[in-house]
Backbone bond lengths (Angstrom), bond angles and torsions (degrees), N, CA, C in turn:
res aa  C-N    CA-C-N  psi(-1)  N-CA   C-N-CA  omega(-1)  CA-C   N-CA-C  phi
1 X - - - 1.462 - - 1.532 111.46 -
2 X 1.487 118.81 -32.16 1.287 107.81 -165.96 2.136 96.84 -85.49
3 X 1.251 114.11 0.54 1.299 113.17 -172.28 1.817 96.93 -81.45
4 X 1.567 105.17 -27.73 1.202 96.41 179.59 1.204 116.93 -85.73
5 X 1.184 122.25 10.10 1.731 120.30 -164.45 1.016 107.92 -96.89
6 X 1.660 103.97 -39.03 1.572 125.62 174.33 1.495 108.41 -71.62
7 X 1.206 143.56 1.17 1.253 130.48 -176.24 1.076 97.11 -113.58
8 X 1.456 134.17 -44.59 1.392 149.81 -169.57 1.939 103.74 -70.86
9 X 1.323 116.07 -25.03 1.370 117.53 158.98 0.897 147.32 -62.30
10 X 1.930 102.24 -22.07 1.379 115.37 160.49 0.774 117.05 -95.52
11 X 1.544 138.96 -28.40 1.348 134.12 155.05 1.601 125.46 -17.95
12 X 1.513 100.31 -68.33 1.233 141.55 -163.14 1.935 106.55 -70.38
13 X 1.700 112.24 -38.52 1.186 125.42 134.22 1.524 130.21 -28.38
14 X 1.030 95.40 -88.87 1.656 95.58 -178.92 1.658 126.06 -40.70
15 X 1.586 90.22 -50.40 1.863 104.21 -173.20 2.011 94.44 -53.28
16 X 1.121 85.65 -65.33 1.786 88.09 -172.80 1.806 108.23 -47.24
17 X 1.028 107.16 -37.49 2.069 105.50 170.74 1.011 74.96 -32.85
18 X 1.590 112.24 -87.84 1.545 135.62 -139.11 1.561 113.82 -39.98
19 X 1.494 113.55 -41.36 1.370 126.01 161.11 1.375 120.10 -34.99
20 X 1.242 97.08 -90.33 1.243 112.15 165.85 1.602 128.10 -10.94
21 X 1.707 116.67 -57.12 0.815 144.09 167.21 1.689 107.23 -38.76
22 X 1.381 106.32 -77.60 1.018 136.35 -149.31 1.684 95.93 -66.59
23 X 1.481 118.89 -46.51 1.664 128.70 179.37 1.175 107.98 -70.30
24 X 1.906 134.89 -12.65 1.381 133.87 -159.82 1.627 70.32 -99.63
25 X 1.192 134.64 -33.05 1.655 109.20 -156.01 1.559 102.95 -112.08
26 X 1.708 109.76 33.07 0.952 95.53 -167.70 1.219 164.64 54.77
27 X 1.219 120.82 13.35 1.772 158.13 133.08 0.940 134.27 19.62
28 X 1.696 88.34 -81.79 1.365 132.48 -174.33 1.526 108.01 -149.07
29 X 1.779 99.72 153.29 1.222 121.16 177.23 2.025 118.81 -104.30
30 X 1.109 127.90 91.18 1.502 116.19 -166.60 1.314 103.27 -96.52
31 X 1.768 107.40 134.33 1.344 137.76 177.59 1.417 108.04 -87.67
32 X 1.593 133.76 79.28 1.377 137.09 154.87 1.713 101.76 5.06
33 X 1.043 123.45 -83.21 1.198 131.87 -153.13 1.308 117.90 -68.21
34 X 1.693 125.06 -26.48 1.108 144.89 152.92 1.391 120.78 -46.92
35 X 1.498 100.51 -66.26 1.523 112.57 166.31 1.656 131.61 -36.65
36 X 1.461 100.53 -58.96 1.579 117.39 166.44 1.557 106.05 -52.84
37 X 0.871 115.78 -46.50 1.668 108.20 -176.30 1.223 107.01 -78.68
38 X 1.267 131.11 4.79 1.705 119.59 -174.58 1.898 84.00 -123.21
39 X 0.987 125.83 -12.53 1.753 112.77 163.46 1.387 103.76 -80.88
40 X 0.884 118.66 -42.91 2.011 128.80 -173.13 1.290 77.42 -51.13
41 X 1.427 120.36 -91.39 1.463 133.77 -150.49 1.747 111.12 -38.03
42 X 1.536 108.15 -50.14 1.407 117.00 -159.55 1.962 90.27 -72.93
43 X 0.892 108.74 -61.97 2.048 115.96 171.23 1.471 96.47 -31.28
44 X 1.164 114.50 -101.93 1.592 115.97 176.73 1.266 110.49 1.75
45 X 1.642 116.51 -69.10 1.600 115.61 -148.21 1.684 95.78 -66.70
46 X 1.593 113.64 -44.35 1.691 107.69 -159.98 1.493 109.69 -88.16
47 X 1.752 120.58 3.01 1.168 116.47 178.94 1.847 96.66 -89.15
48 X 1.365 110.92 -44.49 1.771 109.32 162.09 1.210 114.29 -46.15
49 X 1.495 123.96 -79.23 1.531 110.09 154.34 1.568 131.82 33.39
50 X 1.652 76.69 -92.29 1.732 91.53 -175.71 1.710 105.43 -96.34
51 X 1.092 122.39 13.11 1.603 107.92 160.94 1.307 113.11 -130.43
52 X 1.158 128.00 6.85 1.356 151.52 -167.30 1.563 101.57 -57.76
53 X 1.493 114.38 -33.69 1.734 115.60 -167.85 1.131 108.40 -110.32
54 X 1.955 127.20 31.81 1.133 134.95 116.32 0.963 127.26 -137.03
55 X 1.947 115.61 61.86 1.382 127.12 129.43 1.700 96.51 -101.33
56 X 1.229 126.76 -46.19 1.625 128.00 -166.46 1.939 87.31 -108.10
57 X 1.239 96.41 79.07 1.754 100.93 161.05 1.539 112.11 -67.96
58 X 1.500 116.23 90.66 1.850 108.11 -166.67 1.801 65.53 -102.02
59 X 1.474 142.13 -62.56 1.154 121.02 -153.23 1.410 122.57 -70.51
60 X 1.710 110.33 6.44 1.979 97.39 156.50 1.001 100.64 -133.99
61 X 1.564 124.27 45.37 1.729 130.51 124.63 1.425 101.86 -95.24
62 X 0.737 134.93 -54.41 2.138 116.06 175.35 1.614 101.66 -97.53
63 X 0.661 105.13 129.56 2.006 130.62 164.75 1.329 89.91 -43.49
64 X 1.512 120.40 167.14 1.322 136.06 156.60 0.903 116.42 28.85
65 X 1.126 148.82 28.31 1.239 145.03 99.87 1.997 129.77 8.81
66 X 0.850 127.86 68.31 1.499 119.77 -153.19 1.827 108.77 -101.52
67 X 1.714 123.42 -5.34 1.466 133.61 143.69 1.353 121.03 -40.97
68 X 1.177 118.86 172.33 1.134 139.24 153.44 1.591 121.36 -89.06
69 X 1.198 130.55 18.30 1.379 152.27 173.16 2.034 99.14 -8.83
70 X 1.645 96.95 -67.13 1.522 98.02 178.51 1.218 133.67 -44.47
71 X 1.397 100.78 -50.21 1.511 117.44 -156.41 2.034 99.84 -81.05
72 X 1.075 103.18 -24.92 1.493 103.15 171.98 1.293 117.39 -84.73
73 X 1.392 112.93 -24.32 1.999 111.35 -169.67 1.786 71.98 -88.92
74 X 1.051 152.42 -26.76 1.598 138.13 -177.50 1.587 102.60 -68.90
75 X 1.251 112.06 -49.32 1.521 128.66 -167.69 1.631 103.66 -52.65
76 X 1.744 102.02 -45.79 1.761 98.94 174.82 1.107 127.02 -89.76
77 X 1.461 122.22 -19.24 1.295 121.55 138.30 1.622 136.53 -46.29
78 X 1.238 120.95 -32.86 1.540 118.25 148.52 1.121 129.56 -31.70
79 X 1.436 100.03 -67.29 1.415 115.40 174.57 1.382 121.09 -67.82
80 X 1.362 127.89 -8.41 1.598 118.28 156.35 1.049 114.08 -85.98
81 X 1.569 113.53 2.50 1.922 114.84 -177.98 1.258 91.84 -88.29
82 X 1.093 126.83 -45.16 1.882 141.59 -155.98 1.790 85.48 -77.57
83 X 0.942 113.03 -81.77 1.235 96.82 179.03 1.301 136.08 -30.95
84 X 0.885 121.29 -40.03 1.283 131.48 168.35 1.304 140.17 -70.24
85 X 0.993 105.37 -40.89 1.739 133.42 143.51 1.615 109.46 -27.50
86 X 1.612 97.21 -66.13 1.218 107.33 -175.13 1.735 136.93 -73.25
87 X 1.315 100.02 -16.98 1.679 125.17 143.66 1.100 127.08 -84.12
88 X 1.396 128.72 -6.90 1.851 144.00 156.49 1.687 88.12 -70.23
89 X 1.225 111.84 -96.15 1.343 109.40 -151.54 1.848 129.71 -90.02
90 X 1.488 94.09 -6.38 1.479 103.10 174.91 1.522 112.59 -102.64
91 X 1.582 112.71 97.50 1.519 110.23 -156.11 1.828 97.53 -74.93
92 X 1.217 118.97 5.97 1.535 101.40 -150.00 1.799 91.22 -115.59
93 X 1.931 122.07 -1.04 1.051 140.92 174.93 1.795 98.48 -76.54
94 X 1.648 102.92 134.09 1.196 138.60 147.25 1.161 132.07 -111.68
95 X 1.795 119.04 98.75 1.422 127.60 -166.97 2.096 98.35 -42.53
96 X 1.497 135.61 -5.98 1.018 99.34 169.15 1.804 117.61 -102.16
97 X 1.205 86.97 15.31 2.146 94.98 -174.85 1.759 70.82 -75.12
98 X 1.303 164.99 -109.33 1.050 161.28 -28.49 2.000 83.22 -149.14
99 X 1.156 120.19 -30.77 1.761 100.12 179.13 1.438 97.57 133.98
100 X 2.001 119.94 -25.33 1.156 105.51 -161.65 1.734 120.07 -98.88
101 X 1.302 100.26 94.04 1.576 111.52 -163.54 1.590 103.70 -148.23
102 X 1.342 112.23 130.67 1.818 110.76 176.98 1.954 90.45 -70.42
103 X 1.580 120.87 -27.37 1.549 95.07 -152.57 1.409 113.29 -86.43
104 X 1.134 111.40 168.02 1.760 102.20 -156.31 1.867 95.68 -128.82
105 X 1.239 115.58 145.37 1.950 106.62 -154.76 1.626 91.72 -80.93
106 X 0.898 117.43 -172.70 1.643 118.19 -139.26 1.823 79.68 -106.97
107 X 1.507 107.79 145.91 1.395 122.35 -168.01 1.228 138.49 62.55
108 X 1.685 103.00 5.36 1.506 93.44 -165.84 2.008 97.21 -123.26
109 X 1.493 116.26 39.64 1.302 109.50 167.75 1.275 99.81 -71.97
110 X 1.748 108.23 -74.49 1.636 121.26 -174.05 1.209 103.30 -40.48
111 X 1.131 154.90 -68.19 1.633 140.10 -164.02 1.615 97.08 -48.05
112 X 1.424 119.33 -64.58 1.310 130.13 -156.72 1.988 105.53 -67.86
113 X 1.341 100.37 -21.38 1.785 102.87 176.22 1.847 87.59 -89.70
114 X 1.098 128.75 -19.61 1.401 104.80 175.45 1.478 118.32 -72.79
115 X 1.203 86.71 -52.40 1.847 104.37 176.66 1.522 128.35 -22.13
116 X 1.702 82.33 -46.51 1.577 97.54 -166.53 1.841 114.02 -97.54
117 X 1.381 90.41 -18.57 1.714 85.68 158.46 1.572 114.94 -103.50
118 X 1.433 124.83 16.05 1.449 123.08 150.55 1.438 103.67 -77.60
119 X 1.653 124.93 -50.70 1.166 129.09 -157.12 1.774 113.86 -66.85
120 X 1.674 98.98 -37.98 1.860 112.24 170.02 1.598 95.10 -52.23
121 X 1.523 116.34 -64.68 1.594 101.88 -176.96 1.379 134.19 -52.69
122 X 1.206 107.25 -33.73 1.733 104.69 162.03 1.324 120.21 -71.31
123 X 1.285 128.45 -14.53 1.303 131.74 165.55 1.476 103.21 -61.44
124 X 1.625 91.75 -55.41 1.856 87.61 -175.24 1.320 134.56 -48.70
125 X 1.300 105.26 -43.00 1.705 130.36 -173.31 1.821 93.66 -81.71
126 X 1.027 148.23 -53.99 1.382 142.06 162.08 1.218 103.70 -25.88
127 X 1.312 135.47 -91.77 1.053 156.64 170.56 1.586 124.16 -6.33
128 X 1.661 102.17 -36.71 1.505 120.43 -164.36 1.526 77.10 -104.12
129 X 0.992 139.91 -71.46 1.258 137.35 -166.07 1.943 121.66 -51.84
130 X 1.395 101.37 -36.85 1.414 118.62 -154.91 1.489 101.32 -108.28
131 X 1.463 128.47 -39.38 1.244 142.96 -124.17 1.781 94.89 -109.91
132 X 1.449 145.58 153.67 1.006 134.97 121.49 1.187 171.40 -11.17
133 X 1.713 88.36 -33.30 1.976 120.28 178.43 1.168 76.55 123.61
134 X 1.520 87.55 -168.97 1.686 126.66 -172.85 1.490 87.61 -74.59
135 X 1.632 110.07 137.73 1.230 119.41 151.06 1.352 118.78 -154.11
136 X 1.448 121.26 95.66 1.433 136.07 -165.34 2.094 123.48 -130.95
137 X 0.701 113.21 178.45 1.514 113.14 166.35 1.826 96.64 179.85
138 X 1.144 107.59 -179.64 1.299 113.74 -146.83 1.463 99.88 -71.10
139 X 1.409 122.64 -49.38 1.511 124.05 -164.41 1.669 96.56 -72.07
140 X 1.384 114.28 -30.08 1.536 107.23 -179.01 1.498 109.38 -44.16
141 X 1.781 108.45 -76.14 1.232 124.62 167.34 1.306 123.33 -10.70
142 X 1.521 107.60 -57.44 1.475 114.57 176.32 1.426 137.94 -64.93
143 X 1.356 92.98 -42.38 1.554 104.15 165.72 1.604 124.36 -71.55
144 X 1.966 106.09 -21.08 1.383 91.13 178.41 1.730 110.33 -87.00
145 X 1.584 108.66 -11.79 1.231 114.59 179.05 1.984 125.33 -69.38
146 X 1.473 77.25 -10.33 2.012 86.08 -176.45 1.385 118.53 -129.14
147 X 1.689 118.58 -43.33 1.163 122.53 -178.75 1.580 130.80 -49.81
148 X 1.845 84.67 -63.92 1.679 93.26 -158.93 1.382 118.22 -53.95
149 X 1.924 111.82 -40.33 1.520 116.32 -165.22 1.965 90.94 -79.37
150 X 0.949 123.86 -68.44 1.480 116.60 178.23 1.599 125.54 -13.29
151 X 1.427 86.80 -47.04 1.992 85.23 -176.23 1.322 113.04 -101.44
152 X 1.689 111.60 -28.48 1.507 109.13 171.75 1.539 134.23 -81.95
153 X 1.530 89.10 -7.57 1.809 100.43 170.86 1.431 117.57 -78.06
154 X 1.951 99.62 -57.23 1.273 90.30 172.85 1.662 138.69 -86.74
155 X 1.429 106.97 42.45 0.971 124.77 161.83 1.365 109.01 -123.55
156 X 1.217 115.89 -83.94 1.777 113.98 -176.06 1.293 109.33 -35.47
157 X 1.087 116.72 -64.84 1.789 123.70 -158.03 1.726 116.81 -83.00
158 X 1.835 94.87 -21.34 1.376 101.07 -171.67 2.021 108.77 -108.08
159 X 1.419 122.65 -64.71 0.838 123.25 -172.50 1.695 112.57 -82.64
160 X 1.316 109.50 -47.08 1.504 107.43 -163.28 1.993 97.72 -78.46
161 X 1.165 139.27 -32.47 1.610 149.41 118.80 1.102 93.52 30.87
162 X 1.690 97.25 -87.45 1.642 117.35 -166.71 1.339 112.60 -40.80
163 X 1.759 107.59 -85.51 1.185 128.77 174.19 1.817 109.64 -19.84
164 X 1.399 114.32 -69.68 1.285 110.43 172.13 1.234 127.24 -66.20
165 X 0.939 151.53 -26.83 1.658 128.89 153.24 1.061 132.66 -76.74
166 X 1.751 123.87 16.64 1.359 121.66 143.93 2.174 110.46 -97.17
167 X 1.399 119.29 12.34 1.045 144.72 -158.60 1.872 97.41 -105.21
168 X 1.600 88.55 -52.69 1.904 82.67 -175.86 1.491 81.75 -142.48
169 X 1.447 103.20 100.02 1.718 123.00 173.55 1.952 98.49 -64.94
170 X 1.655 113.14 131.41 1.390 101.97 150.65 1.586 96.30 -167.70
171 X 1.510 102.68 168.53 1.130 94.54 162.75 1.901 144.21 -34.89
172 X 1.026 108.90 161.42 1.696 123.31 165.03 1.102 105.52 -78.06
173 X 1.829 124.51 151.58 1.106 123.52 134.19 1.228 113.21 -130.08
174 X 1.624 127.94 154.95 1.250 124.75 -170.21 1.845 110.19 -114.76
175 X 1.594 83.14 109.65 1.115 112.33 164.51 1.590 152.59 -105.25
176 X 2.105 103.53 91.42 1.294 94.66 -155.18 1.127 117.44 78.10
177 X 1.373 120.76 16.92 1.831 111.98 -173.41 1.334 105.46 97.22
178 X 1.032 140.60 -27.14 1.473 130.03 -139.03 1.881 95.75 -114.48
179 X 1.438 118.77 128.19 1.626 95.59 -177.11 1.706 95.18 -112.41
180 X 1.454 103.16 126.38 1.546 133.20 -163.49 1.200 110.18 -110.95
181 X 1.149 134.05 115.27 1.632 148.66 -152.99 2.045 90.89 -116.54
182 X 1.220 105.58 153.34 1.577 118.56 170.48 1.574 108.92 -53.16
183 X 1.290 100.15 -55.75 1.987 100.62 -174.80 2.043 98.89 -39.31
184 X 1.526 101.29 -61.96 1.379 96.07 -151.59 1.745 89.48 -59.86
185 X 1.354 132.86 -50.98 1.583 112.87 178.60 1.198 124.12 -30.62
186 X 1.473 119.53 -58.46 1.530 135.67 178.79 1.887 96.00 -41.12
187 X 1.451 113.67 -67.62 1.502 111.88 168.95 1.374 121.31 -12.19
188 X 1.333 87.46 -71.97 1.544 95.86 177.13 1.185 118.58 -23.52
189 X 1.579 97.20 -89.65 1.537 112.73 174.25 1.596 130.21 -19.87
190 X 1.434 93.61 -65.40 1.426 101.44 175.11 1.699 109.93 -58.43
191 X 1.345 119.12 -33.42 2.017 108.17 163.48 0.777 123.06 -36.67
192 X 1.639 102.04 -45.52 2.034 120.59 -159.33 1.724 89.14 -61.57
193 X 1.825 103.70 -65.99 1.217 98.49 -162.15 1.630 139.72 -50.58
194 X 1.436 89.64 -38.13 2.107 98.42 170.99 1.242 94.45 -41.72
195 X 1.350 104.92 -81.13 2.157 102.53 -151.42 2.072 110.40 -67.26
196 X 1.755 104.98 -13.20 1.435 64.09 166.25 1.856 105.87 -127.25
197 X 1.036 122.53 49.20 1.866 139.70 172.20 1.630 109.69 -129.29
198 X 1.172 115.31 90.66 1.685 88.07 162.32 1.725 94.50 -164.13
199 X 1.439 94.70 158.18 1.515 98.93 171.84 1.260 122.23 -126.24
200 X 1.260 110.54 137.78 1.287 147.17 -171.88 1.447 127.98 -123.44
201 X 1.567 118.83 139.21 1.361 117.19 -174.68 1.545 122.52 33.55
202 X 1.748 106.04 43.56 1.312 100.78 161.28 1.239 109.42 96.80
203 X 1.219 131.88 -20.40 1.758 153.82 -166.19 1.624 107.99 -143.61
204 X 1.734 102.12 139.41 1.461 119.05 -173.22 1.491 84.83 -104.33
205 X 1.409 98.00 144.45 1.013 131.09 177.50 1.366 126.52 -98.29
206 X 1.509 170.99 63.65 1.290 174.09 16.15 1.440 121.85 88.31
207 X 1.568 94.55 93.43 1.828 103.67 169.92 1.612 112.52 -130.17
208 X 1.247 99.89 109.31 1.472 125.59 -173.12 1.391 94.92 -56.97
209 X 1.429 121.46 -68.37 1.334 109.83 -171.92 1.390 124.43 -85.95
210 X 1.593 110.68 29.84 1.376 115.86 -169.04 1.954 68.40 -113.48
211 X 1.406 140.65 -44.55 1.179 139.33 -156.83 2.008 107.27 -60.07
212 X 1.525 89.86 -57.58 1.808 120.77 176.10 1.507 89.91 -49.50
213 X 1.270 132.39 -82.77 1.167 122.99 -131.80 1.729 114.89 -85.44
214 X 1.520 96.85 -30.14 1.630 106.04 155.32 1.368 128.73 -47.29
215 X 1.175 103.68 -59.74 1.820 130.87 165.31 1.776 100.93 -42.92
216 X 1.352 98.03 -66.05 1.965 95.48 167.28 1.472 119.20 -34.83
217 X 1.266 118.09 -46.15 1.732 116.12 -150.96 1.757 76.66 -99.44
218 X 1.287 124.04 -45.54 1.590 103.67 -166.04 2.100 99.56 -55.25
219 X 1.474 114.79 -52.13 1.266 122.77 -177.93 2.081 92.90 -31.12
220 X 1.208 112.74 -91.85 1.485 118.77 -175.25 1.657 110.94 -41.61
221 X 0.855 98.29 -39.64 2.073 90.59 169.06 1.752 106.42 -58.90
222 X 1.429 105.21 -57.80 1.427 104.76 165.58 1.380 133.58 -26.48
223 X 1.488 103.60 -67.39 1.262 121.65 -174.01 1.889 105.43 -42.44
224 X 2.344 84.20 -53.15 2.023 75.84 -168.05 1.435 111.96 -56.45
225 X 1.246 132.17 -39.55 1.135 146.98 153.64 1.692 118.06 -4.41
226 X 1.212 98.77 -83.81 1.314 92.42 163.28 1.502 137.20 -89.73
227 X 1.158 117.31 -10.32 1.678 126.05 148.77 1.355 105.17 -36.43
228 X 0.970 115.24 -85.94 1.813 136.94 178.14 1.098 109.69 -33.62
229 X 1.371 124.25 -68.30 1.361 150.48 -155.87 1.996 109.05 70.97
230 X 1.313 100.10 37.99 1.565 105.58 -163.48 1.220 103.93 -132.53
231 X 1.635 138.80 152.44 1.426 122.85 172.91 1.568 103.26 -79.47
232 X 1.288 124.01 -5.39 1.784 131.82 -125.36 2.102 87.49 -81.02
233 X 1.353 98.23 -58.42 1.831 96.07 -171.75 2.006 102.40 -75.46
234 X 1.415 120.69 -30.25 1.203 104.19 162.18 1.844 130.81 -51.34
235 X 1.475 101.10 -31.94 1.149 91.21 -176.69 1.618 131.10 -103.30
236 X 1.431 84.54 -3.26 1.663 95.06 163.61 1.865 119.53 -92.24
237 X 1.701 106.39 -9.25 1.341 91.77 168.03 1.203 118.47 -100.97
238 X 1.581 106.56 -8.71 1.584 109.20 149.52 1.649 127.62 -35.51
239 X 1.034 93.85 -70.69 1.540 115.22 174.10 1.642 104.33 -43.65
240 X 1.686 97.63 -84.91 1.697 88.91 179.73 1.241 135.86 -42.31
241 X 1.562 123.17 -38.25 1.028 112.42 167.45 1.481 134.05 -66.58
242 X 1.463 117.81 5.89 1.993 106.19 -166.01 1.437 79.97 -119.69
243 X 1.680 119.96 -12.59 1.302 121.52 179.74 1.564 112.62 -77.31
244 X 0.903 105.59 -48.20 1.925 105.27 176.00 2.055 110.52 -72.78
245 X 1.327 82.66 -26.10 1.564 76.27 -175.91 1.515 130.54 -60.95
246 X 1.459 88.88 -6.12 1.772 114.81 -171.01 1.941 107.84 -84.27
247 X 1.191 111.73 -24.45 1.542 125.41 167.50 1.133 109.88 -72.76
248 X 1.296 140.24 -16.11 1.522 128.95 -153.81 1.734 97.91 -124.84
């Protein structure tokens, strides 16, 4: 745990530079109170995370098991606590300001069904280029087919989203249709950074193009995100994409 605290410090470092930055030039406006609740929130989710698979022991109810199965069915369970919370006591919250809505705003399926079979193909072509080969087995498959977009949408894209753009107030810009506020960029960033900054066994770890290209797919999760205004096509090209990437 303390390896994650230390990685999550630099994370958590940088974004705030960036703050900083961004409020000296007038940018953005940050709400103290907003803010604190989107560190609570973001801590919370990756300290469940990583202990999540002994409160929900799914891997010593099935053998061999070699996922993180727990720590993610915990991870989306958070987020129905948070949610909920947030329709308990925030009377002025609509579970769809946050992503959680089947309806999708008028014109933006077809863009958003394009998106996501451009985005499967860059998975593909990455993959062939970047990737090892195929390397899969059945529980792999499965877990990349359900887990990742489920718990990382409705958190990144859906709840912690929220929280942060009343956290670092700024303008929209419209992108492609899609109107994209600073918080959700900052998001981004901070995606890129978890999976490619962290230290482990004593040694930091640093992958630039594990930072870029993460940061890429969170950017296009974004986009459907706010294209849509729905978690519904973010989290199925979540899925598809880490799911096909396993063939190539």
């Amino acid at each position: 745990m303390l390896e994650f605290f230390l990685s999550v410090s630099v994370h958590l470092g940088f974004i705030s530079f960036l703050l900083l930055i961004l409020a000296k030039m007038k940018r953005v406006t940050i709400n103290s109170k907003w803010a604190a609740l989107s560190l609570v929130l973001f801590l919370t989710y990756f300290v469940v995370l990583l202990t999540g698979s002994e409160i929900i022991p799914v891997n010593k109810i099935i053998p061999d098991l070699n996922w993180n199965w727990g720590g993610k069915i915990a991870g989306i369970f958070l987020s129905l606590v948070v949610l909920f919370l947030l329709i308990r006591f925030n009377h002025d919250f609509k579970v769809a300001d946050a992503g959680f809505t089947l309806k999708q705003k008028t014109g933006s399926c077809k863009p958003a069904f394009i998106a996501t079979i451009l985005f499967i193909f860059l998975q593909l072509i990455l993959s062939a280029f970047l990737g090892d080969g195929p390397d899969y087995d059945v529980e792999k498959l499965l877990y990349q087919a359900l887990m990742p977009g489920l718990d990382e949408e409705l958190m990144f894209r859906g709840l912690l989203l929220y929280t942060f753009s009343f956290a670092i107030i700024s303008t929209r810009f419209n992108i492609l249709g899609a109107q994209i506020n600073v918080a959700g960029l900052l998001l981004v960033l901070l995606f890129g950074l978890v999976h490619g900054i962290m230290y482990s066994s004593g040694e930091w770890y640093f992958s630039l193009i594990t930072v870029l290209l993460t940061g890429s797919y969170g950017f296009i999760l974004l986009w459907l995100r706010e294209r849509t205004g729905s978690l519904i096509f973010p989290i199925i090209a979540h899925n598809l994409v880490n799911f096909s990437g396993q063939f190539v």
